[in-house]
DRENDONU-441112 format. One record per residue (C-alpha): x, z, y; residue in one letter. Coordinates in nm, 2 decimals, always signed. Example, Ala and Ser with C-alpha at 12.3 -4.5 7.8 and 13.67 -1.06 7.14 Angstrom:
% DRENDONU-441112
SITE    east      up   north  tifi
SITE   +1.23   +0.78   -0.45     A
SITE   +1.37   +0.71   -0.11     S
//
This chain:
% DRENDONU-441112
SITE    east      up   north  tifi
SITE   +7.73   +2.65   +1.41     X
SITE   +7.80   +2.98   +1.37     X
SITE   +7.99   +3.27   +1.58     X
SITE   +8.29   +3.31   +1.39     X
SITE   +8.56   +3.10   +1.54     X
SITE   +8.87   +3.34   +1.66     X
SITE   +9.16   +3.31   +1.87     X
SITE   +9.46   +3.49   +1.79     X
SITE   +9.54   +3.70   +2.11     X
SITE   +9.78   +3.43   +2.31     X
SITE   +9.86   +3.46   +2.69     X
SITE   +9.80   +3.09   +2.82     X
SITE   +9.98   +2.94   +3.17     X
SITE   +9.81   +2.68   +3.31     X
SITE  +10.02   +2.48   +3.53     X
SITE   +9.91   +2.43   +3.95     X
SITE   +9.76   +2.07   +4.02     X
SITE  +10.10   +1.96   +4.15     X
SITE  +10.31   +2.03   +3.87     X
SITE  +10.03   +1.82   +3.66     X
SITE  +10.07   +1.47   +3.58     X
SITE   +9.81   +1.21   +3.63     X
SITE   +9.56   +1.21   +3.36     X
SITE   +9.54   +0.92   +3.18     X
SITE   +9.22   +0.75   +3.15     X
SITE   +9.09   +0.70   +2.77     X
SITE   +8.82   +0.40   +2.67     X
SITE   +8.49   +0.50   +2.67     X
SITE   +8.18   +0.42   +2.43     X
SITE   +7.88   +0.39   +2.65     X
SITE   +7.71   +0.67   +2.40     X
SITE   +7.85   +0.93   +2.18     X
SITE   +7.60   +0.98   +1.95     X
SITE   +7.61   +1.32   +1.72     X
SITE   +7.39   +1.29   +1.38     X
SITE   +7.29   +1.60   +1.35     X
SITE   +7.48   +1.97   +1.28     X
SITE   +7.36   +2.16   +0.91     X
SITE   +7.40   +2.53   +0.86     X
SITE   +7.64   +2.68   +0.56     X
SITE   +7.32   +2.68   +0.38     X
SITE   +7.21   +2.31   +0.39     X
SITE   +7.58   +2.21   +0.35     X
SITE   +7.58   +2.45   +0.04     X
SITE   +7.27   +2.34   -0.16     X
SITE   +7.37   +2.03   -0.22     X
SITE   +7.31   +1.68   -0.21     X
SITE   +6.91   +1.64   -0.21     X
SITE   +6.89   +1.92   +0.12     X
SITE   +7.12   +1.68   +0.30     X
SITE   +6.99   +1.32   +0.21     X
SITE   +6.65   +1.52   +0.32     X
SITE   +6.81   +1.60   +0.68     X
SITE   +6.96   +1.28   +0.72     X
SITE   +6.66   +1.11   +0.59     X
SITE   +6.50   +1.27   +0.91     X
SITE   +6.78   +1.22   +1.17     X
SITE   +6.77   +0.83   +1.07     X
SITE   +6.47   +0.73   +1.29     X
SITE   +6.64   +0.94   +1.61     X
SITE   +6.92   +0.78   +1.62     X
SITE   +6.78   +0.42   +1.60     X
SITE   +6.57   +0.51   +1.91     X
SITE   +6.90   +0.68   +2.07     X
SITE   +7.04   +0.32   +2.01     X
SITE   +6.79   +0.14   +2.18     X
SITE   +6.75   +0.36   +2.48     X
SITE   +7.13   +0.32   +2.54     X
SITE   +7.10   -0.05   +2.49     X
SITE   +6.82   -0.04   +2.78     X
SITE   +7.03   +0.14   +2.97     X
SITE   +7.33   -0.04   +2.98     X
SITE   +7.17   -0.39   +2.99     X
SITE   +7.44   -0.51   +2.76     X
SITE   +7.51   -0.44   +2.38     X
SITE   +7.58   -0.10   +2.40     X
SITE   +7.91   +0.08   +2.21     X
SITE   +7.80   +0.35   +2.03     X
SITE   +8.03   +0.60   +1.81     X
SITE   +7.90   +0.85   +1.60     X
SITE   +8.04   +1.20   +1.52     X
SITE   +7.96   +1.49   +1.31     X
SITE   +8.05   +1.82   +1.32     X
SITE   +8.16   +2.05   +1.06     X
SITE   +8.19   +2.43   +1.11     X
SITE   +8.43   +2.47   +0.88     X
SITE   +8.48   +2.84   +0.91     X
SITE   +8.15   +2.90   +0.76     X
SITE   +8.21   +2.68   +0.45     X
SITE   +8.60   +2.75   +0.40     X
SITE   +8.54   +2.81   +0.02     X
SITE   +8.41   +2.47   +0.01     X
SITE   +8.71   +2.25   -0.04     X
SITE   +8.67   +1.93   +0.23     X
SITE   +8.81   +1.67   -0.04     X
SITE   +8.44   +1.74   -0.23     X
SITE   +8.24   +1.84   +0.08     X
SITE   +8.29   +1.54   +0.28     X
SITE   +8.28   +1.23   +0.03     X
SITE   +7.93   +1.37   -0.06     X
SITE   +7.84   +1.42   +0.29     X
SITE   +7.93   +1.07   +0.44     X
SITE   +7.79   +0.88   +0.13     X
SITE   +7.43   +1.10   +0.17     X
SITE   +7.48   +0.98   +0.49     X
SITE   +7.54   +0.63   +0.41     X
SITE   +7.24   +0.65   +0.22     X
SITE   +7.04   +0.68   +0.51     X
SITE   +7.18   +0.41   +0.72     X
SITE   +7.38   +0.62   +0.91     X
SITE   +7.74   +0.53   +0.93     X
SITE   +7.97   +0.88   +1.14     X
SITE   +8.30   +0.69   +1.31     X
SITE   +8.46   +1.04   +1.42     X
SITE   +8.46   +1.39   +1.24     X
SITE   +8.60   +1.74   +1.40     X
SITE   +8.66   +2.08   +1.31     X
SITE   +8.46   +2.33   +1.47     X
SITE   +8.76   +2.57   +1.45     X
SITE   +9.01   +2.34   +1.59     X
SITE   +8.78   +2.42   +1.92     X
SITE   +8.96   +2.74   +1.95     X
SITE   +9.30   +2.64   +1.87     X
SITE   +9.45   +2.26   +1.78     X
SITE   +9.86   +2.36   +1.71     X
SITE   +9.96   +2.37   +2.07     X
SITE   +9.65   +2.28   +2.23     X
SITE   +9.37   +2.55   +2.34     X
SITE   +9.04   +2.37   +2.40     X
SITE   +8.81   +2.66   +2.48     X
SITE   +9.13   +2.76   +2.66     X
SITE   +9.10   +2.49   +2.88     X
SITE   +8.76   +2.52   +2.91     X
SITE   +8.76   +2.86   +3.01     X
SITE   +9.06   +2.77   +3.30     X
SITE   +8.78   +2.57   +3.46     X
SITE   +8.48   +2.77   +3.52     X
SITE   +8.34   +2.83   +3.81     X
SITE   +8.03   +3.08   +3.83     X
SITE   +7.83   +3.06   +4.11     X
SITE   +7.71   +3.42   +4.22     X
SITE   +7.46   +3.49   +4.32     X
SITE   +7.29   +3.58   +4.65     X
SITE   +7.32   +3.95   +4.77     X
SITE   +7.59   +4.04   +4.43     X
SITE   +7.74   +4.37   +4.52     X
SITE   +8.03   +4.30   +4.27     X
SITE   +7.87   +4.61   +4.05     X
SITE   +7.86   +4.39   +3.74     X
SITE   +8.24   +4.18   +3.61     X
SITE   +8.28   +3.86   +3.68     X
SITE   +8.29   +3.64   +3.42     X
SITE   +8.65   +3.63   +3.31     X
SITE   +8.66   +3.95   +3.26     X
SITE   +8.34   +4.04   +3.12     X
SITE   +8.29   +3.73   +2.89     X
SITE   +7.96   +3.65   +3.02     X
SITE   +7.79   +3.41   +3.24     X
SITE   +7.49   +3.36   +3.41     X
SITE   +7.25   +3.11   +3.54     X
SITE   +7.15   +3.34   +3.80     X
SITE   +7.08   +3.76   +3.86     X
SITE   +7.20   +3.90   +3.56     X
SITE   +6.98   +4.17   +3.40     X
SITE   +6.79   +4.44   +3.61     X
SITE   +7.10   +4.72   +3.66     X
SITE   +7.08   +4.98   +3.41     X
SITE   +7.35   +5.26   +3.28     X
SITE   +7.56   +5.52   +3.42     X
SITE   +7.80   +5.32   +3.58     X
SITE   +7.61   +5.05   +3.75     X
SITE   +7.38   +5.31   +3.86     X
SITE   +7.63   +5.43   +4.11     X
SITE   +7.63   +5.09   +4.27     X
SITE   +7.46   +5.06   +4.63     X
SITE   +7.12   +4.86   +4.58     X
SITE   +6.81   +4.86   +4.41     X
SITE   +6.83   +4.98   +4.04     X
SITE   +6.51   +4.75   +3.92     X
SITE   +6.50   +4.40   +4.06     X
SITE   +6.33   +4.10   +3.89     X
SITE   +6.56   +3.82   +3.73     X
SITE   +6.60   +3.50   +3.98     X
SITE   +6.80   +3.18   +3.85     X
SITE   +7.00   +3.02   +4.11     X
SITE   +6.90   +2.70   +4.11     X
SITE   +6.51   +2.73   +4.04     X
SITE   +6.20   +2.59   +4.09     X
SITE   +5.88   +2.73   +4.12     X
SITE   +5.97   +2.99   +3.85     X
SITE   +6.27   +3.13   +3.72     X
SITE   +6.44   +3.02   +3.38     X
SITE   +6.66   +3.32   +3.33     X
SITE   +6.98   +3.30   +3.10     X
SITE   +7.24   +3.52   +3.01     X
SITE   +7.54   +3.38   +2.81     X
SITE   +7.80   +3.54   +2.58     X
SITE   +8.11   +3.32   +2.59     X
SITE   +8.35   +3.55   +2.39     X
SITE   +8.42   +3.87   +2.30     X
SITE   +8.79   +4.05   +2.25     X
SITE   +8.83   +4.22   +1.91     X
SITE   +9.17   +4.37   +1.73     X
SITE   +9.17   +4.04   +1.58     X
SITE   +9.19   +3.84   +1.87     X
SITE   +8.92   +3.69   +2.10     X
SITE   +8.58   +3.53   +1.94     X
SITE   +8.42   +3.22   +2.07     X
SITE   +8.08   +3.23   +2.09     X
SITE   +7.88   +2.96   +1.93     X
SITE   +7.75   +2.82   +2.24     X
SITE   +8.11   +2.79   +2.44     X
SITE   +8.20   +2.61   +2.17     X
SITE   +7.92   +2.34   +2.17     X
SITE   +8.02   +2.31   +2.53     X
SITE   +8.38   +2.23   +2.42     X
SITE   +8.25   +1.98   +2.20     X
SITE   +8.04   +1.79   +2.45     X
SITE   +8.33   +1.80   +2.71     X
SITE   +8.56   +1.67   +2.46     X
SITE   +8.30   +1.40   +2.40     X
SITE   +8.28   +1.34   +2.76     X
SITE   +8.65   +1.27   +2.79     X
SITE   +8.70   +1.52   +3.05     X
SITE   +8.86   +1.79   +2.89     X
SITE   +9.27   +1.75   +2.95     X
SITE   +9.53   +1.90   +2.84     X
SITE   +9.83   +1.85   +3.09     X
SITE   +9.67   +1.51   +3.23     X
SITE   +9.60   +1.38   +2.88     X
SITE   +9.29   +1.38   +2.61     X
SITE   +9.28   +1.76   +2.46     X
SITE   +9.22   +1.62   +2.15     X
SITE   +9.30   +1.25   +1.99     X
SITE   +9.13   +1.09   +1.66     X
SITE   +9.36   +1.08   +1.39     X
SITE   +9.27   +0.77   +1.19     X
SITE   +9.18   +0.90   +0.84     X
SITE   +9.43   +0.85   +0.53     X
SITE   +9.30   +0.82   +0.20     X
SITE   +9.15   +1.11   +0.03     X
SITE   +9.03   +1.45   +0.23     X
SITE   +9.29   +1.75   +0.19     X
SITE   +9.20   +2.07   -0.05     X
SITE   +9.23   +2.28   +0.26     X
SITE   +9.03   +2.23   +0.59     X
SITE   +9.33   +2.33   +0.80     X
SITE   +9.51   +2.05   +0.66     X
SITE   +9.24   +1.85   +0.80     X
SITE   +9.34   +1.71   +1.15     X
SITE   +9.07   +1.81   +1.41     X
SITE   +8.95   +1.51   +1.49     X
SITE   +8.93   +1.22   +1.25     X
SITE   +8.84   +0.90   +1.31     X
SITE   +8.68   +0.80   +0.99     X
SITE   +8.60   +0.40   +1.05     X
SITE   +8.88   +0.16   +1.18     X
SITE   +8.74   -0.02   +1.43     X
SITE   +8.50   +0.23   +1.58     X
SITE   +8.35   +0.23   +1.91     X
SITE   +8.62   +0.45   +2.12     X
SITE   +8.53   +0.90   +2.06     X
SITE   +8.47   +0.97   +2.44     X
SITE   +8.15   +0.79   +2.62     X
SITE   +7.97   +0.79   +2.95     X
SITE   +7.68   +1.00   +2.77     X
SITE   +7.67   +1.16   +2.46     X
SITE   +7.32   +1.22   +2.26     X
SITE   +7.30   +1.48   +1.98     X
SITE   +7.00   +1.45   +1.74     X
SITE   +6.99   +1.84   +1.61     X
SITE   +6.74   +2.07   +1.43     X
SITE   +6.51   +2.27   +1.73     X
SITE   +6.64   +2.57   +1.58     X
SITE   +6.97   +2.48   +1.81     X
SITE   +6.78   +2.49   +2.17     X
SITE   +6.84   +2.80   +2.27     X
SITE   +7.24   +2.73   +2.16     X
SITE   +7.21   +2.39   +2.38     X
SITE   +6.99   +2.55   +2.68     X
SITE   +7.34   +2.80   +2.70     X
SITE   +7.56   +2.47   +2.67     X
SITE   +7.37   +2.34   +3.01     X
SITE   +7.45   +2.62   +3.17     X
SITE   +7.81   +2.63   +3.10     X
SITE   +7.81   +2.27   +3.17     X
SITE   +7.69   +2.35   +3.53     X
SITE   +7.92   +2.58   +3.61     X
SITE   +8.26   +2.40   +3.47     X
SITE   +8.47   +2.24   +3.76     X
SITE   +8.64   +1.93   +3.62     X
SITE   +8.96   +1.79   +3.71     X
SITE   +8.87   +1.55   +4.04     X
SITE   +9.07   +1.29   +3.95     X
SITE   +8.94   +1.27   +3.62     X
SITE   +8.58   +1.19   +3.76     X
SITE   +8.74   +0.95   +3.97     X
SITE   +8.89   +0.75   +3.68     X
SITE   +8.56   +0.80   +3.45     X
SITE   +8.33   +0.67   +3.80     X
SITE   +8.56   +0.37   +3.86     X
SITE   +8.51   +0.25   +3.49     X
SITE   +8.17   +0.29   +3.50     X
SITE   +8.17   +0.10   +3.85     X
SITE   +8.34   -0.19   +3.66     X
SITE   +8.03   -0.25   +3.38     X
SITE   +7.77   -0.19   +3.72     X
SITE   +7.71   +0.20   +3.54     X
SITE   +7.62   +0.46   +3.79     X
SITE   +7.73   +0.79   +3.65     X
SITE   +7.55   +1.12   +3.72     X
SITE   +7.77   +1.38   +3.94     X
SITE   +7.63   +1.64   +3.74     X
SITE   +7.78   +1.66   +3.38     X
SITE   +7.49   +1.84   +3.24     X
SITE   +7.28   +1.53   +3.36     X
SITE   +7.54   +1.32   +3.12     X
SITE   +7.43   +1.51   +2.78     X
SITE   +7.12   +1.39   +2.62     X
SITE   +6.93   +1.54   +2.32     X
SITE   +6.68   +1.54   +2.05     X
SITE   +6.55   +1.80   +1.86     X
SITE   +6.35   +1.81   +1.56     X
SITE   +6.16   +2.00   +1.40     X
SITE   +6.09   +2.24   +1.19     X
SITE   +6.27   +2.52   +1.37     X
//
């Protein structure tokens, strides 16, 4: 995943809560289960570097299986996805990238239900995922902020706690201490400090950072993310062979009829370790994203009616394995 998905400059309304209608509540899987995530380089060398990756994701994702299965004390539904970035591999046509990608997949016993567009995060026609994301965040200051530093929406930057000790000529106008020592906000015995870069504004529009957009994708995953009371994004059952051009791809396929449904109570991506730091910035964003109320509402009385108890937390809904090496 890389950070080169941009936004067109575009001045989005979001309409107030009463002037929404009720979202409507979309099946859920009891696991969405994402095998794996290859750089431009492993999707570029060809077929022997993948079969080699998926050769080593296999094994995760049986044990993913089974854990869910223990979970959910029944046979669980699972639905597989796979994300392409397909900014980074635009001179790669998809109707010879993706054949050869799902059969080395195949190969390996691992069958992907669902395929999006990394891009298609940023803007989907009329839909604005990150957008919508971005509507719903909610930092939580912290104690004793003097207001010297932007908040969030206007900075592009968020925080799992104090931000950096203050330093510059402007900040060091601000009342307070110039060197303090970095605190996260909800800590234990030691402090985990994170700084995250959501976006940044250029002439050509906005830029989505790579981790705001992992956080996209596990929200859409999730099933929470709406778009005026409905899914942002919808599979689009796949029809015969890929286009030439990836932005004649829909942004989310569903590849297998009969799939376990996209969203899911949890979702589990098996991913190289080299994506920890990317998915220790998703958590954060993940804590501090305020979803729609009713929307937990619906997801919690589903889950009530297969005896699931869902965490309130959405970060606590995201599972992960990592492999190595980095």
């Amino acid at each position: 995943m890389n950070d080169r998905t941009t936004e067109h400059p575009a001045h989005t309304a979001f309409p107030g809560p009463d002037h929404l209608p009720r979202p409507t509540a979309p099946s859920f899987s009891h696991l969405s289960l994402e095998l794996g995530h290859f750089y431009r380089d492993d999707l570029a060398a060809g077929p022997e570097r993948l079969r080699e990756q998926f050769d080593r994701i296999a094994p995760w994702v049986d044990a993913a299986r089974q854990v869910s299965a223990a979970q959910t004390g029944a046979v669980a539904r699972i639905s597989t996805c796979f994300l392409v970035d397909d900014r980074s591999v635009r001179r790669v046509l998809p109707k010879e990238l993706l054949p050869e990608l799902l059969g080395v997949a195949a190969d390996a016993g691992l069958a992907v239900d669902y395929l999006a567009r990394e891009s298609a995060f940023a803007e989907a026609g009329a839909v604005h995922p990150a957008r919508l994301v971005e509507s719903r965040l909610a930092p939580a200051p912290p104690p004793g902020r003097n207001g010297c530093r932007p908040p969030t929406a206007e900075s592009g930057w968020l925080s799992n706690g104090e931000r950096s000790p203050i330093a510059g000529p402007v900040e060091s106008t601000c009342a307070g201490p110039v060197r303090r020592p970095l605190r996260a906000t909800d800590r234990h015995s030691h402090s985990v400090h994170l700084d995250v870069e959501l976006w940044r504004e250029g002439s050509s529009g906005r830029r989505w950072s790579c981790s705001f957009l992992a956080a996209v994708w596990q929200l859409l995953r999730l099933g929470l993310l709406r778009d005026r009371g409905r899914a942002a994004l919808k599979p689009v059952p796949a029809a015969g062979e890929f286009p030439e051009s990836w932005s004649d791809l829909p942004a989310l396929i569903q590849l297998r009829p009969g799939a376990a449904p996209f969203t899911a109570y949890r979702t589990c991506s098996v991913l190289p370790s080299a994506f920890l730091p990317v998915e220790h910035a998703v958590r954060v964003i993940l804590d501090r994203w305020a979803p729609e109320p009713t929307v937990l509402e619906q997801m919690a009385e589903q889950a009530a009616l297969e005896d699931l108890a869902l965490p309130e937390e959405i970060a606590r809904r995201v599972d992960y394995v990592f492999y190595g090496p980095s």
